[in-house]
N, C-alpha and C positions, 0 to 999 in steps of 0.2 A: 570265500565271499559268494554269496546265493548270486544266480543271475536273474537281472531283471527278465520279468515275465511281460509278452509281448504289448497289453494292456498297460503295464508301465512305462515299458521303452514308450511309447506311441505318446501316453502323457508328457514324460521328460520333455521327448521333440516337440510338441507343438509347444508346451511352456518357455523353452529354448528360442522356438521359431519367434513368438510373441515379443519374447522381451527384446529380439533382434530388427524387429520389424520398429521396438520405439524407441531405440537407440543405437541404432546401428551408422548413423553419424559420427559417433566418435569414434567410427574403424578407419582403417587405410585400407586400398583397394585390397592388396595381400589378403589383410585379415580379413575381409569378407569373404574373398574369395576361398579361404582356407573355411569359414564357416558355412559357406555353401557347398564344398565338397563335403564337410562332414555331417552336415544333414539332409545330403541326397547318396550318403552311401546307409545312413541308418534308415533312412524314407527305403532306401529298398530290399535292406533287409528285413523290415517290419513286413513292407508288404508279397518278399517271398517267405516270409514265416521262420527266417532263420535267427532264431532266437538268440545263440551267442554271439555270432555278428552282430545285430540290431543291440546288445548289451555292450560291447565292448566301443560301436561309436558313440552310443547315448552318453557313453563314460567320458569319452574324449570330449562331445559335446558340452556332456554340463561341464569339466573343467574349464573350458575355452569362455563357456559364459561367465562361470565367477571370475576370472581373472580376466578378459577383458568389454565384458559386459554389464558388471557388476554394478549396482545403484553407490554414488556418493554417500557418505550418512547424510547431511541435508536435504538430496534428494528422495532417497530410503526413507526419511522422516516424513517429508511432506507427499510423498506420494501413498506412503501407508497411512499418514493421518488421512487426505484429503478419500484415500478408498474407506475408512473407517465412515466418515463423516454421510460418503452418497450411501453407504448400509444403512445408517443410522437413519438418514431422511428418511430412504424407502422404510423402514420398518415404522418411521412415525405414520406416511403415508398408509401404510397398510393398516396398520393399528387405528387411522380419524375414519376411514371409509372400509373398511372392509369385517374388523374383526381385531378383538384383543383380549389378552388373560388379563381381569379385574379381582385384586384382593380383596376383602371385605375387611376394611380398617375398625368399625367399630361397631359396636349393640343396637343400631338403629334401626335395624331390618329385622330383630329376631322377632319370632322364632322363624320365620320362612330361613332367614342367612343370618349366620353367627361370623362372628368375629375371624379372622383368617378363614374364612373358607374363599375359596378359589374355582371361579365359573370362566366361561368365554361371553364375550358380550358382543352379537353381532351389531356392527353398525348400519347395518342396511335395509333395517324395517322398515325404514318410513321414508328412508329418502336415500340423495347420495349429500355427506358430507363434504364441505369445502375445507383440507386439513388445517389446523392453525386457527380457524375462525368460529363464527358463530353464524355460518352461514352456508345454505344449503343449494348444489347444484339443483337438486329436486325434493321436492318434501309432499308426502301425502299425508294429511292430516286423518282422512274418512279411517286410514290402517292402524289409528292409535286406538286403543280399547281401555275402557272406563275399568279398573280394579287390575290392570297390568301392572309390571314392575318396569320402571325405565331408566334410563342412565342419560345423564345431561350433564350440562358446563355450566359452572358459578359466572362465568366471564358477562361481567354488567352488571351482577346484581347485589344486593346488602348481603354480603357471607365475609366476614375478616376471613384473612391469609387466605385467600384464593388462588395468591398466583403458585407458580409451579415451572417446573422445568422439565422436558421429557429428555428421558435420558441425558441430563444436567447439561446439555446444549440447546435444546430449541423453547424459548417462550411457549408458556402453554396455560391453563387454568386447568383450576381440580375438577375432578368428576364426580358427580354425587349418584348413588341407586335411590329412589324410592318409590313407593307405589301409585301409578296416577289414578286421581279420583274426579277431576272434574276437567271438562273439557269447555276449550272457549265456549261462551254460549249458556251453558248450564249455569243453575241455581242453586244451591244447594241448604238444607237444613240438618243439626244433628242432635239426637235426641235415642237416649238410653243404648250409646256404644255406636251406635247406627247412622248413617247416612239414608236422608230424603230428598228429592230432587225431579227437576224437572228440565230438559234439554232448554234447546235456544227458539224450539219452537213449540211451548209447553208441554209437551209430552213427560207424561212419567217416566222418569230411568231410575226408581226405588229397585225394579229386579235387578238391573247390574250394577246395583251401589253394595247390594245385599246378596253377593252369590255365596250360593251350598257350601262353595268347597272355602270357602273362605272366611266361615262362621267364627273361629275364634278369634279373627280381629276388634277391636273395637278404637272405634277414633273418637277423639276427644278435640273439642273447637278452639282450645287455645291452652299457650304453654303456660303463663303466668295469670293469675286472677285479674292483672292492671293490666298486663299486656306487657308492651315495650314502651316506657316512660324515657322520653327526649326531654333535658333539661337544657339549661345554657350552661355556658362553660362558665360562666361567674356570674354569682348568686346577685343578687341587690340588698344588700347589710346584711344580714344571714340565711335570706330565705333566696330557694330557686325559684325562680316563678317569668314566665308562664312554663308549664308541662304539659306535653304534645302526648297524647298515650296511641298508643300502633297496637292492632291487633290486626294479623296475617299482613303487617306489614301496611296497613290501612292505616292512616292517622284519622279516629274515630271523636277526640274529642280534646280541645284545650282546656286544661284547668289554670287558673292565675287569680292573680289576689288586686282586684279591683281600685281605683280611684279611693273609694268608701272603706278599705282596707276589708273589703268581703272576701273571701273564696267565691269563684260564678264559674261557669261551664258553658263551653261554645261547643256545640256536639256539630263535629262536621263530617259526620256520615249519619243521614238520616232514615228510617223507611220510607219502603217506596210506595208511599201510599197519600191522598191530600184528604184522608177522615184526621179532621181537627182534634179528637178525644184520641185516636190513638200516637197524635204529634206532642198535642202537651202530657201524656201519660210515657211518652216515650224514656227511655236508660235504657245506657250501650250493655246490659245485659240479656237485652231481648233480640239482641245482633244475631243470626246463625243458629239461635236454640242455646245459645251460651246459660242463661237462666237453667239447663236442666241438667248441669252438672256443677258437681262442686271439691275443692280442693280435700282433700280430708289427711287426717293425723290423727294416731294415738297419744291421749295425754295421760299423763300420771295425778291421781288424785290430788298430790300434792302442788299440781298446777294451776290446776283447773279450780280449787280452792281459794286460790290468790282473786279470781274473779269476782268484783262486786257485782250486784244488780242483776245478776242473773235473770233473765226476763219469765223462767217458771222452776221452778221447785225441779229437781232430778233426784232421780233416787242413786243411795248409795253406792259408791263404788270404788275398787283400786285402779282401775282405767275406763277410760271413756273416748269414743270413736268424736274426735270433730269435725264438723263439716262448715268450711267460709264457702258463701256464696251469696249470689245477687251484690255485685260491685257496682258498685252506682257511681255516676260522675254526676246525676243531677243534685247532691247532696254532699260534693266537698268536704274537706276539712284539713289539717294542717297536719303533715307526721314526720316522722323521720323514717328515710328509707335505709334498704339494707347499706348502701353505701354513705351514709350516715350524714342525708343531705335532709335538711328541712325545705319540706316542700308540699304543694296541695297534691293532696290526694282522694282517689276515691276512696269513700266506705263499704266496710262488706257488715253481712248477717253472718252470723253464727249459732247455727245447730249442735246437741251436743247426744250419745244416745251410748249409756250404759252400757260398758262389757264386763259381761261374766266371763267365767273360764271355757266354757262351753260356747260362748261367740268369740274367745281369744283363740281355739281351737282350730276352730271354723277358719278365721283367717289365717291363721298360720299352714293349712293343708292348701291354701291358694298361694302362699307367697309366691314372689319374681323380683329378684334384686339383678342388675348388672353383674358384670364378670369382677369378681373383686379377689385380692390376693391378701392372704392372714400372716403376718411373718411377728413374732412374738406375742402374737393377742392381737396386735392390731390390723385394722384393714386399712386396703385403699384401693382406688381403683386401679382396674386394669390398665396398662398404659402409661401407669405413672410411674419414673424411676423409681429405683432402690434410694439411690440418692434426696430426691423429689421428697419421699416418701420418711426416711430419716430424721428431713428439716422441718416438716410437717406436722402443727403442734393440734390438728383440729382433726387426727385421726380417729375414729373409735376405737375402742377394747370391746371382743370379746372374749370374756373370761368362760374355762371349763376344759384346759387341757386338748386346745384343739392343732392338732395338725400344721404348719406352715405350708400353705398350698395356694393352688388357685380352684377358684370355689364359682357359682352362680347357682341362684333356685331358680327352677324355671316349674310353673303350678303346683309349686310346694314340696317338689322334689329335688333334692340335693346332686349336682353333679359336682364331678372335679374334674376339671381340665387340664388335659394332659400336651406333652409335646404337641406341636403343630395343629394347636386350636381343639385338639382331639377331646370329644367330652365322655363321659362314664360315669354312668348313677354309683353314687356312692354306698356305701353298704347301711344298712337299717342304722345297724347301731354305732355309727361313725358318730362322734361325738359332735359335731355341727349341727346334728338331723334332730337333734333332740330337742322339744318344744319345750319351751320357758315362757310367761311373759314377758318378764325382761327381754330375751334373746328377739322377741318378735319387739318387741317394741322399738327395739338400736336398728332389728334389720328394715322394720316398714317403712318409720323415719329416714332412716340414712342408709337405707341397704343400696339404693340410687349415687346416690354421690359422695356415700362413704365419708362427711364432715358432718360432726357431732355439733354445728351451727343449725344441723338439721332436727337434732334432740329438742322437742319443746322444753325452754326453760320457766318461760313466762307467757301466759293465755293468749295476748296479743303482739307476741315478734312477726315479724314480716314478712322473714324469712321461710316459705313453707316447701315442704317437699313435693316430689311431682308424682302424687299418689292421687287418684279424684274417685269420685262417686258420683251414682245416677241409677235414677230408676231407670225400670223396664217393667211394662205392665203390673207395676204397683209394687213389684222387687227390689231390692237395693242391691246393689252393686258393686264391688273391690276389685283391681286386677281384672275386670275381666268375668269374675264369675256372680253367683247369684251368693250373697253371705246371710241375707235376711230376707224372707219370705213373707210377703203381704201381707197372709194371715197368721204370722206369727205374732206374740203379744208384746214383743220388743218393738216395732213397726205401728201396731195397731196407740201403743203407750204414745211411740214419738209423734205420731198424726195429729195425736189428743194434742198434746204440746205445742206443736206448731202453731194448731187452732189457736188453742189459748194463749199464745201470742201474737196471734195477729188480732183475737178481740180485745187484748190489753192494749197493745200497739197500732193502733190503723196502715201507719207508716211501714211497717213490719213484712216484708218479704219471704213468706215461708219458702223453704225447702221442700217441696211437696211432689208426684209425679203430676204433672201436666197434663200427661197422655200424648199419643205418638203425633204429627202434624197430620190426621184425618179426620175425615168427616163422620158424619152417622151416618151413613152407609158404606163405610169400611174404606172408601177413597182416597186417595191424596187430596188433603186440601194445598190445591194449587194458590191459592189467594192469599192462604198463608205464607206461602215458601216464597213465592212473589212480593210480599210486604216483607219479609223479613229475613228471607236467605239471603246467603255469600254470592254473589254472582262472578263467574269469572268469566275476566275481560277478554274480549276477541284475541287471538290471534295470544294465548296463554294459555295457563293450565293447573291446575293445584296438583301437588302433590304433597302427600304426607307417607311416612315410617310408619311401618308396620308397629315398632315397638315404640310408641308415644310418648312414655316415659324420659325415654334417649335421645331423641331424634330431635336433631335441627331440620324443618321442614317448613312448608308455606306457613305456616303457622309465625314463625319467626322473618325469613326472609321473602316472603312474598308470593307472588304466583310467577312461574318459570316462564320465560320466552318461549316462543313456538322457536326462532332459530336456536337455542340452546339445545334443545334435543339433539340426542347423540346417537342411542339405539336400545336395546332392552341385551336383560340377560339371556341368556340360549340354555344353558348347559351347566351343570355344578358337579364340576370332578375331584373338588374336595370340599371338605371331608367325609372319607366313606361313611355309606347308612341308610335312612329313611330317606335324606332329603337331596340324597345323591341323582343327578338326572336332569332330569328337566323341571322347571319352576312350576312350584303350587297355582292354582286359576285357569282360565282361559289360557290355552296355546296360542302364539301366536303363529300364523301361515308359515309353512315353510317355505313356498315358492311366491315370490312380489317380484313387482319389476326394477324395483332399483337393486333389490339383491342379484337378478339372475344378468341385468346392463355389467353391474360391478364387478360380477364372479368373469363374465365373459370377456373383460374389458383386460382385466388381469391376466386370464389365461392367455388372451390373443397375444399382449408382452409379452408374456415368457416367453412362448413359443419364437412370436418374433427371434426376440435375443438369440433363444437356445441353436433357432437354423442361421441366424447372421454370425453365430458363433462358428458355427459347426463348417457352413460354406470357406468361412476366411480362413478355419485355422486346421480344414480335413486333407489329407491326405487324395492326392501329391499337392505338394506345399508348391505355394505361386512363388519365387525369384522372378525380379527386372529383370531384363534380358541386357545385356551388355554392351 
């Protein structure tokens, strides 16, 4: 048998010493005293360095502990639960204020953060948190910066299944990341991918709505063309009515079916402005610059056919790009929604604009679908069981011999994702990568949500996918990128078109570029953004996802509480690569004062502890005296 090395013996004894000191009630005098001989003969062979002595009492020692100092198992239980339990606290404790490892659960953040990747997310940027709460010992708001990435609590606001358990003991709510864009105070307008804006004391902040390094995002004003449609929970003889429509979480306007049995509209969010022509020409399409985007879908000839009345002549084709926009609530009417509730709704426009193979091309070198997984032809999202996935009769096929894997485009380049989120371009000629119409047409459609409810069947289903369009300096745009060019004669043809329906049409809302919210001399028009931007409310905050497509954001639940804020990301140590490090945009400071209060506040504990430690249980050990 090795003998214990002095460094050990010395541990044994004071762990010895310890558990004597809080139990040593149930000895009789003897037996203490028999335990206090035997750890003032090992206390001095420790401290004359006589190693087999200081081994052979340690030995005597620990026997005399287990057999007559030994924990009950009820008390063994509750004293190793109740030590499990004060870990657990301090670690939640350190995790609300100090610092913690944040998974990345889903597609909402990409490209900056993919799915399982794994950063630290300091909590002590902006303030010091109160753990458990939504409330802050100190909070600096001036240290939040416009296009940062932040991490906050659902706790209060419209998010189903928010609550949570931290380490499946302490009540908690989820944590969301996404990127902040407006800050109490600010204005804000959006217009071709872009944010425009102006702070709480008009000033432009279009430069940090629009930074370098952060050119390949683009944000879009709202998740659905209606918004979020509030119904009652039981109709009036078959129709639901009234319907409350929420956009960012704003209830912007009542539709309901009249006295007179009309459709009418109570628009209760108005612009801010008292010129009378632009009050009665007002629709919650001119909300935020919402007018200058539009939902769009690939249809099949054979769809798009079914359509009577086409408001002008299109030239021939096997697919064609559509664009719904301009959602009016001032012009009602009666429909059935996707949850197959008859109810007033608004109407939209519909654009429509010819693809050739050489524009089916074009968008297929941009695609971006979600992380989705192929297991006999078919897909489904990431995330969703085997099982899920089995029972599941609204998944796509793609057909062509492809691989059982896990897949996402990301600008039209195929990866496959491997073990622990790990991604790798996949090779040219993998048989996934290969363009098709068909193949582009299931993945633009449904490449997002992977249910073929997303495949246009017929011209006007409801149901649309979360794919949109918008100019930019007279550009059209998919994804993100530029697919048709001003001066091209595909662009120049639809302009013609538009015209020619709005001189057929007066009522007729074209699809047309606007131009950016400036003046003639290259300025922000402020008076715009002030008549017609998102204002967020004091002491709140907008934030949206990087990846718009995916992302539950203000858009859906609102603008975030100022006490909600939690802290930003720091650091991304997985998974290795380009984006490994520190986060894309502005840094934020390494040194602030609630970090360097918090870091000091910790250390002084420890320290504490480690000398109230060291004092009680160092060598020569204190014995009552007799």
């Amino acid at each position: 048998m090795a003998i214990y090395r002095l460094n050990k013996s010395k541990a044994i004894l004071t762990h010895c010493y310890r558990t004597f000191c809080k139990r040593k009630g149930r000895l009789n005098p003897h037996q203490a005293k028999e335990f206090k001989n035997l750890a003032l003969e090992a206390q001095e062979s420790i401290l004359t360095s006589d190693r087999e002595k200081a081994d052979y009492y340690v030995r005597l020692l620990q026997t005399f502990t287990k057999e007559h100092l030994n924990r009950a198992g009820f008390l063994r239980f509750t004293e190793g639960g109740l030590a499990i339990f004060v870990a657990l606290f301090i670690a939640v404790v350190i995790r609300q204020t100090a610092f913690e490892p944040y998974e990345i659960p889903s597609g909402s953040m990409r490209p900056t953060y993919k799915e399982q990747d794994r950063l630290v997310v300091s909590k002590t940027q902006f303030g010091i948190n109160i753990p458990l709460t939504t409330h802050h010992l100190l909070f600096k708001p001036d240290e939040v910066k416009r296009m940062g990435v932040v991490v906050f609590t659902g706790e209060g606001m419209d998010i189903p299944n928010v609550k949570t358990r931290y380490f499946y003991l302490f009540p908690g709510y989820r944590q969301y990341i996404k990127r902040m864009i407006g800050l109490p105070g600010d204005t804000l307008y959006f217009y071709g991918g872009k944010i425009y804006g102006i702070d709480k004391n008009g000033n432009d902040i279009t430069k940090d709505l629009q930074q370098e390094s952060l050119e390949s995002l683009e944000h879009i004003p709202y998740m659905y063309l209606e918004g979020k449609a509030v119904a009652p929970k039981v109709p009036v003889g078959d129709l639901y009515s009234p319907i409350v429509l929420y956009q960012m979480n704003i209830p912007i306007a009542k539709l309901f079916l009249s006295s007179k049995r009309n459709v009418e509209t109570d628009f209760l969010l108005k612009p801010n402005t008292t010129n009378r022509a632009e009050l009665e020409s007002f629709d919650i399409y001119k909300l935020w610059g919402i007018e200058n985007y539009a939902t769009a879908r690939i249809l099949r000839k054979s769809v798009l056919s079914k359509k009577s009345g086409l408001e002008a002549p299109l030239q021939s084709s096997e697919y064609y790009l559509e664009l719904t926009h301009h959602q009016s609530a001032a012009h009602p009417t009666i429909n059935r929604d996707a949850y197959f509730r008859t109810r007033p709704s608004v109407t939209v426009e519909k654009s429509y604009i010819p693809l050739n193979e050489t524009d089916l091309k074009r968008i297929w070198d941009h695609i971006y679908t979600g992380r989705f997984i192929i297991e006999n032809d078919r897909i489904h999202r990431y995330g969703m069981s085997a099982k899920e996935a089995a029972n599941n009769s609204f998944l796509p096929k793609l057909k062509g011999g492809i691989p059982d894997g896990t897949y996402e485009f990301t600008e039209g380049k195929l990866y496959e994702v491997k073990a622990q989120g790990l991604t790798q371009l996949a090779p040219q000629d993998h048989p996934l990568a290969e363009f098709s119409p068909m193949r582009l047409f299931i993945l633009f459609n449904a490449g997002i949500d992977c249910d073929i409810r997303f495949l246009p069947a017929y011209h006007d289903q409801t149901i649309l996918p979360s794919r949109y369009a918008y100019f930019r300096n007279g550009d059209l745009y998919l994804m993100g990128a530029k697919i048709f060019d001003k001066e091209s004669e595909t662009i120049r043809q639809y302009v013609e078109e538009e015209k020619y329906k709005t001189e057929r049409i007066p009522e007729y809302a074209p699809f047309v570029d606007r131009g950016a919210p400036l003046t003639e001399d290259g300025s922000l028009d402020i008076e715009m953004i002030k008549t017609y931007g998102l204002r967020v409310p004091d002491h709140h905050y907008l934030v949206l996802g990087d990846n718009h497509a995916m992302s539950g954001d203000s858009r859906d639940f609102g603008f975030v509480p100022q006490s909600n804020i939690r802290g930003v990301p720091s650091f991304l140590f997985w998974a290795p690569g380009g984006r490994f490090g520190f986060p894309n945009g502005d840094l934020y400071p390494l040194i602030t004062a609630p970090r360097v209060f918090v870091w000091i506040g910790l250390i002084i504990a420890y320290l504490v502890y480690t000398l109230f430690q060291r004092k009680l249980f160092s060598l020569p050990l204190k014995f009552e005296t007799e």
